[in-house]
KOLGU-4560 file (N, C-alpha, C; in nm, 3 decimals, padded with zeros to 5 digits):
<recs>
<n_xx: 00.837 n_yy: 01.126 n_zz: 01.352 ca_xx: 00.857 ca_yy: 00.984 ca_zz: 01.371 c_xx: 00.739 c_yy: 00.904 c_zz: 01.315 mol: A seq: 1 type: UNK>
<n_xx: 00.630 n_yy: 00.938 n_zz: 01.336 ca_xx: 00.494 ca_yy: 00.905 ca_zz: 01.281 c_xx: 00.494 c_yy: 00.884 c_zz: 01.146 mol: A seq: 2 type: UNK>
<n_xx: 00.586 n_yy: 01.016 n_zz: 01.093 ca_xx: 00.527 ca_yy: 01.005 ca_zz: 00.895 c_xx: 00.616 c_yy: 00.866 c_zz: 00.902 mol: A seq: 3 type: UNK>
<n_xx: 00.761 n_yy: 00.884 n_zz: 00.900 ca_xx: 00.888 ca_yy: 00.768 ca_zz: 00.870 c_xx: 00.786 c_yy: 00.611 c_zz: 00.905 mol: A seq: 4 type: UNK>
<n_xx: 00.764 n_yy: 00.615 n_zz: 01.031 ca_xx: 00.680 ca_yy: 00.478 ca_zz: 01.068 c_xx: 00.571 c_yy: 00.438 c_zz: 00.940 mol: A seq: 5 type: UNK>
<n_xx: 00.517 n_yy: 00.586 n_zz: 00.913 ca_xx: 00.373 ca_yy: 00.539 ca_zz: 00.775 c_xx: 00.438 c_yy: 00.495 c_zz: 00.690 mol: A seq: 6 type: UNK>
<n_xx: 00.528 n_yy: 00.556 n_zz: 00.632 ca_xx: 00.606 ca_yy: 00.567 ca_zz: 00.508 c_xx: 00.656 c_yy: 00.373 c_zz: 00.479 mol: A seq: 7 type: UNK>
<n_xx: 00.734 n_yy: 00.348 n_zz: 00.591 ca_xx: 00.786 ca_yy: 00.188 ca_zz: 00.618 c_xx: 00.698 c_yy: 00.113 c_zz: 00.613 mol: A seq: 8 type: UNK>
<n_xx: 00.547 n_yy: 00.149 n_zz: 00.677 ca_xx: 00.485 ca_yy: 00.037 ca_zz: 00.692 c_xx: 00.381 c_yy: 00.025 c_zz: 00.556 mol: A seq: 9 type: UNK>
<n_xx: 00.367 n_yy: 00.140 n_zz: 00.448 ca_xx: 00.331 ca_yy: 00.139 ca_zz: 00.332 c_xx: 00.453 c_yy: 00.032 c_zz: 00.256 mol: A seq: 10 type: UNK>
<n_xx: 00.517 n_yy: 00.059 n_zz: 00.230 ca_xx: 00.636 ca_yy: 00.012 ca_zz: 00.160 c_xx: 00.614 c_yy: -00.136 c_zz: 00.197 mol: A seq: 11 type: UNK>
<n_xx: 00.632 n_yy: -00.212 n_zz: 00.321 ca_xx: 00.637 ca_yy: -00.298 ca_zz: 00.362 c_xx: 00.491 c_yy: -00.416 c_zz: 00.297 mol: A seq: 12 type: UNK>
<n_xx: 00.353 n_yy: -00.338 n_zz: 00.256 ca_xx: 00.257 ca_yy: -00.363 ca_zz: 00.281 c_xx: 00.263 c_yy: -00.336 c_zz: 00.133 mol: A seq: 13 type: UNK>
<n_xx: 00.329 n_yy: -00.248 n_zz: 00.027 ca_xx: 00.328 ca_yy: -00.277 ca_zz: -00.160 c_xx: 00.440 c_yy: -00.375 c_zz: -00.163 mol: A seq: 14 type: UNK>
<n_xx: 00.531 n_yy: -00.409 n_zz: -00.086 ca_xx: 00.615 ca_yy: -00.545 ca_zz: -00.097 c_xx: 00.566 c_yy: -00.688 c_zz: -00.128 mol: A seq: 15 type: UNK>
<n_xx: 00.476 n_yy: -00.660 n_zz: 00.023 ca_xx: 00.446 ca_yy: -00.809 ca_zz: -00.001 c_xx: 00.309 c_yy: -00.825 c_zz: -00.104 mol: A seq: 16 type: UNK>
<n_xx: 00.237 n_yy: -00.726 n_zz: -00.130 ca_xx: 00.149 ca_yy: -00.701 ca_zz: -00.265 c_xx: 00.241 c_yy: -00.718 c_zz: -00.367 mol: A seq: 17 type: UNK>
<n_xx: 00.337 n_yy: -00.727 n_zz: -00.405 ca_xx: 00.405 ca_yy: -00.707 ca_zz: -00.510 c_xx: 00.460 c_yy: -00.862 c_zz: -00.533 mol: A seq: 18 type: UNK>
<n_xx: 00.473 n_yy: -00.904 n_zz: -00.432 ca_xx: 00.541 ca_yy: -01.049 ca_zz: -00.436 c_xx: 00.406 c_yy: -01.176 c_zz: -00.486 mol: A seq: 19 type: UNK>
<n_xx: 00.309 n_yy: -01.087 n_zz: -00.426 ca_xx: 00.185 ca_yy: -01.201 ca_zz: -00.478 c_xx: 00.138 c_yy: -01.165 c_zz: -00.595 mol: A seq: 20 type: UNK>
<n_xx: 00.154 n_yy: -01.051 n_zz: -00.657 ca_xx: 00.168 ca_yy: -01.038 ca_zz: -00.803 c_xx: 00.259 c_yy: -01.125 c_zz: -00.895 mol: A seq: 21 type: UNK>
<n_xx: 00.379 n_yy: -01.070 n_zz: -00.858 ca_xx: 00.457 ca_yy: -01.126 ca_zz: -00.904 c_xx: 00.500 c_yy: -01.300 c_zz: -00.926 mol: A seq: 22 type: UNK>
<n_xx: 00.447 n_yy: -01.367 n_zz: -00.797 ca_xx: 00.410 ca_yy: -01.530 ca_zz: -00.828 c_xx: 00.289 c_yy: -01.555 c_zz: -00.903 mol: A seq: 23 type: UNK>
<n_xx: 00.193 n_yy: -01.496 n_zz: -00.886 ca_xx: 00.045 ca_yy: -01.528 ca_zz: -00.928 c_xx: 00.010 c_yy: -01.414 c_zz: -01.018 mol: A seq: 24 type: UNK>
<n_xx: 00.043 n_yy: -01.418 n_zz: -01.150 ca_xx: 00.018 ca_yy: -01.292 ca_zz: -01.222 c_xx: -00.108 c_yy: -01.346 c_zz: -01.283 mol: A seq: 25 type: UNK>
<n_xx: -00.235 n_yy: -01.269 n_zz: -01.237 ca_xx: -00.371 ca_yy: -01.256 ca_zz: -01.261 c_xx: -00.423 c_yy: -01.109 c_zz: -01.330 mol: A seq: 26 type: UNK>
<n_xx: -00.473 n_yy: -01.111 n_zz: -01.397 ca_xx: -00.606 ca_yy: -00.952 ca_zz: -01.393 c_xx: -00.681 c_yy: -00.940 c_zz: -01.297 mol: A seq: 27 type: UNK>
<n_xx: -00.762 n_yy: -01.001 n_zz: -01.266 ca_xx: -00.816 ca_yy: -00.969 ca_zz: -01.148 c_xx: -00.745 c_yy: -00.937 c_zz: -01.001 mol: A seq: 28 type: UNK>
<n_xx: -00.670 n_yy: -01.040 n_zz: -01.008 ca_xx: -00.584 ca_yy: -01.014 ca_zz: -00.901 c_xx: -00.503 c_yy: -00.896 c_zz: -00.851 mol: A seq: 29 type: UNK>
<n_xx: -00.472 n_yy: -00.838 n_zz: -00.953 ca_xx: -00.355 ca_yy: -00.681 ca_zz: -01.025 c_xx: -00.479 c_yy: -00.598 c_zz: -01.006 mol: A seq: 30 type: UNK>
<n_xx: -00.592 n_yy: -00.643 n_zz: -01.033 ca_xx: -00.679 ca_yy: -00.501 ca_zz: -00.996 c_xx: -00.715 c_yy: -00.465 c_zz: -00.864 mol: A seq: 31 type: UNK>
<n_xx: -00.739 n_yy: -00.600 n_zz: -00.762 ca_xx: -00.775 ca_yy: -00.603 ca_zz: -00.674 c_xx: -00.678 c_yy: -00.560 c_zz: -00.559 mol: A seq: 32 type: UNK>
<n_xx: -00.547 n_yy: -00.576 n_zz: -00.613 ca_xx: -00.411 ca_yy: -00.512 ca_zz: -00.533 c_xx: -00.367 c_yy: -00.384 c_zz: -00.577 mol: A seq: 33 type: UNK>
<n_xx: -00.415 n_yy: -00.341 n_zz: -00.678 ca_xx: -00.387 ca_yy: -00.216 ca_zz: -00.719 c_xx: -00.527 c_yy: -00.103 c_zz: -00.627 mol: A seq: 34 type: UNK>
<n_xx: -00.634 n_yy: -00.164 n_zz: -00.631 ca_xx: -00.749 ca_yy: -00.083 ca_zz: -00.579 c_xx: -00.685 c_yy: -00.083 c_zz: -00.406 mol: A seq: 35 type: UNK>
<n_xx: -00.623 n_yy: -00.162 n_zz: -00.364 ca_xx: -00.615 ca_yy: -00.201 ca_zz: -00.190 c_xx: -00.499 c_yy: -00.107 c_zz: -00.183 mol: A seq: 36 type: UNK>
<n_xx: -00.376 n_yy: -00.098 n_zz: -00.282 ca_xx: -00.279 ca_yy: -00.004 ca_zz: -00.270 c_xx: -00.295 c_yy: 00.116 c_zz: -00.253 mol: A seq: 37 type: UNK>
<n_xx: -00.430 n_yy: 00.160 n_zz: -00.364 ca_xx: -00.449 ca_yy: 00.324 ca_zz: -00.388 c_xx: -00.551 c_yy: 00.354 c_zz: -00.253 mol: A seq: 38 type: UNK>
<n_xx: -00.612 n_yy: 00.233 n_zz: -00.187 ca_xx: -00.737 ca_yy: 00.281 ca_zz: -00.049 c_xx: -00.570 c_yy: 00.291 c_zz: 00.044 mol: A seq: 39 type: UNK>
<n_xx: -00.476 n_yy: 00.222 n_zz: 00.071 ca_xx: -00.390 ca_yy: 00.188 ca_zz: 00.204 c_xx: -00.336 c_yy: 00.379 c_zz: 00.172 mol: A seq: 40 type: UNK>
<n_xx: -00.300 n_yy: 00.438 n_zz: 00.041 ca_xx: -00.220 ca_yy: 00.550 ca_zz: -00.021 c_xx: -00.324 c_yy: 00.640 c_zz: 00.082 mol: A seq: 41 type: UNK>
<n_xx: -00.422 n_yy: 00.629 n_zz: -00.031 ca_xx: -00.502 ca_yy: 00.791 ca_zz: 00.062 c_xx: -00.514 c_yy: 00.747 c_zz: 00.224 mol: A seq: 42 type: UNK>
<n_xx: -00.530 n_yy: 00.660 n_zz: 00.272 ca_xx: -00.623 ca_yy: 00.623 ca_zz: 00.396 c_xx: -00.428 c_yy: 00.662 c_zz: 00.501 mol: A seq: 43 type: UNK>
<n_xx: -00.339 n_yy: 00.688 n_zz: 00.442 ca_xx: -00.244 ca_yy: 00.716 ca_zz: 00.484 c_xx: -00.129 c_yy: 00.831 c_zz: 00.510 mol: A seq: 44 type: UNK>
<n_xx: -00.174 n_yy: 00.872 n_zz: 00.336 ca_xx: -00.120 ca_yy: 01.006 ca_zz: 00.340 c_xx: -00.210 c_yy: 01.126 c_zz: 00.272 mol: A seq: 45 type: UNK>
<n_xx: -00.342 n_yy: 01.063 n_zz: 00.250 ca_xx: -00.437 ca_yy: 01.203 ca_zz: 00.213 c_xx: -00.539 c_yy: 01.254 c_zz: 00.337 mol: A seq: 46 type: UNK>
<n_xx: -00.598 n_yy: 01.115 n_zz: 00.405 ca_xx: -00.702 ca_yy: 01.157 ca_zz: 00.466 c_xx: -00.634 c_yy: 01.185 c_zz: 00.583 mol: A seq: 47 type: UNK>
<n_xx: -00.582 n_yy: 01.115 n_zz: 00.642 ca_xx: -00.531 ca_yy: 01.186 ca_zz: 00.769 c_xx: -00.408 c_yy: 01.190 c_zz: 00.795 mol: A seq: 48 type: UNK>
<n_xx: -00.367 n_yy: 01.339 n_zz: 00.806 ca_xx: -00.229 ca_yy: 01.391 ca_zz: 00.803 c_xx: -00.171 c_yy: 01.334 c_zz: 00.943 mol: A seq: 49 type: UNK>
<n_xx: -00.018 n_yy: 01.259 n_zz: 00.944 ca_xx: 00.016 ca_yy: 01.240 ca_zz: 01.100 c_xx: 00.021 c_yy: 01.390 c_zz: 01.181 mol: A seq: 50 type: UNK>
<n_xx: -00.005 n_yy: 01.425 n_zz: 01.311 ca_xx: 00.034 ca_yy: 01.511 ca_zz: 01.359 c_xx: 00.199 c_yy: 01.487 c_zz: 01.401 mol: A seq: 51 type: UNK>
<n_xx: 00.242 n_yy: 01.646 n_zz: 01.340 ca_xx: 00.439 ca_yy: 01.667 ca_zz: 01.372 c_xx: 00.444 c_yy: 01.750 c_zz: 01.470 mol: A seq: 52 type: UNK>
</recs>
């Protein structure tokens, strides 16, 4: 139940990153949401595994 909950609340959290890209298309901006995507990735599904 834990992973499904991570999984949604990732998704939910490159959505609305994606929507402020997508109005405000910057470089800096695209880097700075791309670096926050790849910390939310590991900090979710590398560093700590949910316990099943």
């Amino acid at each position: 139940m834990e992973r499904i909950l991570t999984i949604i609340a990732f998704i939910i959290l490159c959505g609305f990153l994606g929507v402020l890209i997508f109005k405000l298309p910057r470089l800096d901006l695209g880097i700075v949401v791309g670096v926050t995507v790849l910390m939310a990735f590991y900090d979710l599904f590398i560093h700590k595994k949910p316990s099943s």
